[in-house]
C-alpha positions as CSV (number, residue, x, y, z in Angstrom):
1,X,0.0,0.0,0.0
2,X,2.7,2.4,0.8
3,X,4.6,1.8,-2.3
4,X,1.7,2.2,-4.5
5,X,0.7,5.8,-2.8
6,X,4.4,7.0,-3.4
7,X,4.2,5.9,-7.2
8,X,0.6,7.7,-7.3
9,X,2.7,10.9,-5.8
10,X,4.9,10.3,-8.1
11,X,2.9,10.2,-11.4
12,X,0.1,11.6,-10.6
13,X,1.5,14.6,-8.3
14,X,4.4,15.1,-10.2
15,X,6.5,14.5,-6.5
16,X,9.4,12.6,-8.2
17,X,13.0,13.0,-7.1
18,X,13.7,16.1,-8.6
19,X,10.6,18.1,-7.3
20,X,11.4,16.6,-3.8
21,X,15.1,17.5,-4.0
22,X,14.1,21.4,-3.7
23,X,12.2,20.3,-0.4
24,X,13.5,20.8,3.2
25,X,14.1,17.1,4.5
26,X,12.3,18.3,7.7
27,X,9.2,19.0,6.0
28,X,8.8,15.7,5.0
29,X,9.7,14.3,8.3
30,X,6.9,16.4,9.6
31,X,4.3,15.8,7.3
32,X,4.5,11.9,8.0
33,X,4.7,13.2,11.7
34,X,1.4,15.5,11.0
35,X,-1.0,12.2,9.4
36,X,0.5,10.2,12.4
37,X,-0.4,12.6,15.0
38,X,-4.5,13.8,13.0
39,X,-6.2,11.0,14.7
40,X,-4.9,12.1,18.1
41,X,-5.0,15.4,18.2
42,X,-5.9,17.5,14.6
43,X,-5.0,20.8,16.0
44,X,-1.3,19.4,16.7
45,X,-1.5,17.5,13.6
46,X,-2.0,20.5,11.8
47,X,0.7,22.7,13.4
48,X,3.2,20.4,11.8
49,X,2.5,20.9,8.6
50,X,4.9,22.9,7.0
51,X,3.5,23.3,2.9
52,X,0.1,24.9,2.1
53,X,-2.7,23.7,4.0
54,X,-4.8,22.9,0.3
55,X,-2.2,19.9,0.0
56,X,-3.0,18.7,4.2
57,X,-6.0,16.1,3.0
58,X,-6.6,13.6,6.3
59,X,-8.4,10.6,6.2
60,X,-9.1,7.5,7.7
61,X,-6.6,6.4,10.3
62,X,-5.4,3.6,7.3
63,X,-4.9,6.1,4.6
64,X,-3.3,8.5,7.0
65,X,-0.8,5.6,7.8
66,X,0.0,4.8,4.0
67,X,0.6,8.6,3.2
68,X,3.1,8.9,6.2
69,X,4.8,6.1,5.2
70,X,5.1,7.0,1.6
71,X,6.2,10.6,3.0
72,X,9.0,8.5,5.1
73,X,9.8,6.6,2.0
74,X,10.0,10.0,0.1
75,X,12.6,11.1,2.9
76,X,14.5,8.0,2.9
77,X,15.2,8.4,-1.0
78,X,15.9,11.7,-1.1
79,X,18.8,11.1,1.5
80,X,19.8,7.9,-0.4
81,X,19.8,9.8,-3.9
82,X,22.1,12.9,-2.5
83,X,24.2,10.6,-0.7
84,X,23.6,12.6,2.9
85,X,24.5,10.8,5.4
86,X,23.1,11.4,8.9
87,X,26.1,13.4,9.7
88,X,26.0,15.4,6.4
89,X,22.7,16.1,7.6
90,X,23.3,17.0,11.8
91,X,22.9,20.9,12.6
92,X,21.8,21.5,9.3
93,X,18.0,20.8,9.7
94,X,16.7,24.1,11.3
95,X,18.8,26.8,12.4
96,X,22.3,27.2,12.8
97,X,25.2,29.7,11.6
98,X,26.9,29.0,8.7
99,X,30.3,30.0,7.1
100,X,30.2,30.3,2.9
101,X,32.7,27.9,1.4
102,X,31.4,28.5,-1.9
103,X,29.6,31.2,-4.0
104,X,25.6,31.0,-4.4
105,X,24.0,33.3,-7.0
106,X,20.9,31.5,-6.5
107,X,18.9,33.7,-4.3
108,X,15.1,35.1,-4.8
109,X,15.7,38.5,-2.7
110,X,19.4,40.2,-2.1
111,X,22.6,40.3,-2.9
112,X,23.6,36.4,-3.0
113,X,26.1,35.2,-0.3
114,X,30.0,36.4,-0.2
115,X,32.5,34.0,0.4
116,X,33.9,33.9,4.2
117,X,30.8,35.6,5.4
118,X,28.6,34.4,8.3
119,X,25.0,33.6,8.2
120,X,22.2,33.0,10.4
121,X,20.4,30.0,8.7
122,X,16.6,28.6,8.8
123,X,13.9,27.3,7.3
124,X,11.1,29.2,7.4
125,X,7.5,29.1,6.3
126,X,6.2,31.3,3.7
127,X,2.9,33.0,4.8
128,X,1.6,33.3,1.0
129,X,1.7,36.9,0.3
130,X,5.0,37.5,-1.7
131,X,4.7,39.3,-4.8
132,X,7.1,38.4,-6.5
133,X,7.1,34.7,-6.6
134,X,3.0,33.9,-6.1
135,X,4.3,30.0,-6.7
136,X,6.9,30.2,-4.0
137,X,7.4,26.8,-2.2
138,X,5.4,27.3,1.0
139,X,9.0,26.7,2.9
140,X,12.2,28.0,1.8
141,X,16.2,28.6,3.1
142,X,16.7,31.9,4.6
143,X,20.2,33.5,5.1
144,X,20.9,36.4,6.8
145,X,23.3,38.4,8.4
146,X,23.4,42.0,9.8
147,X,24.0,44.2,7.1
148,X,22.0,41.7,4.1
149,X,19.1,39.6,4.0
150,X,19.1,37.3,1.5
151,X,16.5,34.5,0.8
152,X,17.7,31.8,-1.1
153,X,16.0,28.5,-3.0
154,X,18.9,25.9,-2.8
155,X,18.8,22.1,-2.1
156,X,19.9,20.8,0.7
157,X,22.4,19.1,-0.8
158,X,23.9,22.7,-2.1
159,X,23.2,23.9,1.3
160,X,26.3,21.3,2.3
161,X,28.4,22.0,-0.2
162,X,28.2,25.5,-0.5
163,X,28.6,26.4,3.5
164,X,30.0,25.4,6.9
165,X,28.1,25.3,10.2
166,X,30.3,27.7,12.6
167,X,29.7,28.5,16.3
168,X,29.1,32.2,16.9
């Protein structure tokens, strides 16, 4: 059952490899968390879920079950197909600061990131009303520092390539 509701995400909601790739590895930890958790409590339930409500469609206690696990199994292949290991992935799930190894000219708002410059790094949910991207992804990689603010859509697995977690 839950391989045949990740191939229907796949083919029918076009949530192959590539699409999940520009997704936060947390978010689909917390999705699976969020069907898991709707038959216990739906008001914690829904305050895990971190893309646009429209896509948050509960069911039975069954097909909540299937759809987490095909969520886990999306999370389980996108580490396996970036090659993260659970250490490439420690301290870089929420917040952090980070150190630019590597130029990124990737970034939606700002100036891009300089090399050897610090960064205050999170995840953060996108409330919907941003003009210049109405098809944002509802969460999104936000660096910042204190004289820029720069959003950026990057991978995770640029996210590790391009930067360093530092103590500040």
């Amino acid at each position: 059952m839950i391989a045949e509701e990740r191939q229907r995400q796949i083919e029918k909601e076009g949530y192959d490899a590539n699409h999940d790739n520009q997704e936060p590895l947390n978010c689909f930890n917390l999705a699976a968390a969020s069907y898991l958790m709707h038959q216990i409590n739906p008001n914690i339930s829904q305050s895990l879920w971190c893309w646009d409500f429209k896509y948050y469609k509960p069911k039975s206690v069954l097909k909540n079950l299937v759809r987490a696990g095909a969520l886990i199994t999306a999370a389980i292949d996108k580490i396996l197909n970036n090659n993260l290991s659970d250490e490439d992935r420690r301290g870089y799930v929420t917040r952090c600061w980070l150190k630019c190894v590597k130029p990124i000219d990737t970034v939606r708002k700002g100036s891009g990131c300089v090399v050897g410059e610090s960064y205050w790094f999170e995840y953060v949910h996108d409330t919907g009303d941003n003009n210049e991207n109405p098809n944002a992804e509802s969460f999104y990689r936000k660096l910042s520092d204190n004289t820029h603010y720069d959003e950026v859509y990057i991978t995770d697995l640029e996210l590790i390539e391009n930067f360093e977690k530092i103590d500040m």
